[in-house]
N, C-alpha and C positions, 0 to 999 in steps of 0.2 A: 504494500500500500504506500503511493507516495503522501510527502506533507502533512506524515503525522505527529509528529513529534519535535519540536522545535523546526521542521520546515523539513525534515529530512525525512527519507522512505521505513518502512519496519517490516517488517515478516509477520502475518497475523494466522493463528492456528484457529480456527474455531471447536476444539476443545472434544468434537466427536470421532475423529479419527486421523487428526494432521500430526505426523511425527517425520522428525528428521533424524538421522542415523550416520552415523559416520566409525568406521573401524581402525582398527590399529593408530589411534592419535594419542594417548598416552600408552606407554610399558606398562605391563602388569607388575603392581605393586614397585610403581616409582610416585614419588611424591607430584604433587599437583598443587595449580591453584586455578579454576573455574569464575569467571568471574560473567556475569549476565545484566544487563537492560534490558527491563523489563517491566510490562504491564497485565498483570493477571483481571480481564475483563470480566471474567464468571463471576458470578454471585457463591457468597458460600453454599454447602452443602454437600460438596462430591470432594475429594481429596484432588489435590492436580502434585505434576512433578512438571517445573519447568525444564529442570536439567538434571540428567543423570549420568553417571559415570557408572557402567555397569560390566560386568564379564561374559564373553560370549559362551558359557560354559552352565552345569544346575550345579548348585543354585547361582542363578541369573544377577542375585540380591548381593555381587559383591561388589566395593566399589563405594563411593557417595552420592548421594543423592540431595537434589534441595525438595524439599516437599513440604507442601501447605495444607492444612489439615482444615476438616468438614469446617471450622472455626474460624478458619481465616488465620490460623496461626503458623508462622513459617516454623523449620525443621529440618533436621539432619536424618535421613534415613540410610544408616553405616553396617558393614556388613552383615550377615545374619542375618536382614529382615529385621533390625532392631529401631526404632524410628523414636526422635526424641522431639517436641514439641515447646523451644523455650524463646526460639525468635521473634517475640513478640507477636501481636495483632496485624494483620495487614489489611488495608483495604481495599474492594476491590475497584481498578478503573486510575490506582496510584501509581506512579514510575515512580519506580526503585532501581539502584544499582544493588545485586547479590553478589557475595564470595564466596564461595566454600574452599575451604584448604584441605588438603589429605590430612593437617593436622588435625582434623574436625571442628573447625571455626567457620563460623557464617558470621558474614559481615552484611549491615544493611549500611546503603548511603555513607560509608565508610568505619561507621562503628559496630564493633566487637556485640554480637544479641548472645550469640549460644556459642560454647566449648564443647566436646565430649570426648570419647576415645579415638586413636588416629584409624584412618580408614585407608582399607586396600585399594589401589587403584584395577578399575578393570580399563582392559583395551577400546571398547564401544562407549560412543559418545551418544545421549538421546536427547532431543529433544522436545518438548512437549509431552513426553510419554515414559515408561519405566516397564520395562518388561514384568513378567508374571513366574511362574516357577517354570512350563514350557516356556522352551525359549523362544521362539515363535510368536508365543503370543505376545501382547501389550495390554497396558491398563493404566490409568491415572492420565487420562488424556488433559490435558488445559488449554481452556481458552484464553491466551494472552497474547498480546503486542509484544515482538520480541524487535529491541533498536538494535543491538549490538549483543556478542560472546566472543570471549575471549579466555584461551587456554593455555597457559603455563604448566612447561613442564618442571617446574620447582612453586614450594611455595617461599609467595612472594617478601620480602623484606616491610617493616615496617615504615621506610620511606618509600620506596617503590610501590607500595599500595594506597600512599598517600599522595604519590605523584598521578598514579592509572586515575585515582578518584577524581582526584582534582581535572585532568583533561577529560577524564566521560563526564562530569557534571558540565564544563565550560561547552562540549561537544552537544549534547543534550539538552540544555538548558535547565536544568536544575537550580 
């Protein structure tokens, strides 16, 4: 879609079946950092996964994940199927800049919401969607305006995240 966001084009998934996939862009179980602009337009209710970092292999579940729960509240869902819920409220129809680090940090709009244990990295990149136990399948579709992603294969420096921040905000208009 052009002219959506500060005057610039975005990628919009509408939330029933749009997923993008890309293989082999991070080493399995090398560090990362995932960083996303983005605007989740659904209303609560349905879980959505904007970006995933998953394994081409069962369980599908390894890897990090950013996922926003029935509540609108954002999260880490880190291997195992184990999903943590502390990144605050989000609303939906708001641009936000996300991070996730293989350290297991999410960052909104540049500050630090949720920690938890460090995550594997898997090989397969998704977007909009998160695979299911077959691997084959998908599930957690979302519907959002995706501006910009961007993928590191280290996680990032505490000035190098402050500088990414700072030109996706001035980029964006945040």
């Amino acid at each position: 879609k052009t002219s959506i966001r500060n005057s610039l084009p975005v990628v919009r998934f509408d939330g029933s079946n749009d997923c993008l996939s890309a293989t082999g862009v991070i080493t399995a179980d090398s560090t990362y950092e995932m960083v996303m602009v983005l605007a989740v337009t659904g209303a609560a209710g349905a879980i959505g996964v904007p970006l995933a970092n998953q394994h081409g292999s069962t369980p599908p579940y390894i890897g990090g994940t950013m996922i926003r729960s029935t509540a609108n509240v954002r999260g880490i869902y880190s291997p195992n199927g184990y999903v943590t819920y502390a990144g605050g409220t989000y609303t939906a129809g708001t641009w936000e800049r996300w991070n996730l680090t293989s350290a297991a940090a999410l960052y909104v709009n540049g500050s630090s919401v949720q920690t938890g244990a460090a995550l594997a990295a898997g090989a397969d990149i998704l977007v909009g969607a998160a695979r299911k136990t077959a691997i084959s399948t998908l599930e957690f579709f979302t519907p959002m305006d995706v501006a910009e992603i961007i993928i590191s294969t280290d996680v990032l420096s505490s000035g190098d995240r402050a500088a990414l921040d700072a030109y996706l905000a001035t980029k964006w208009g945040f």
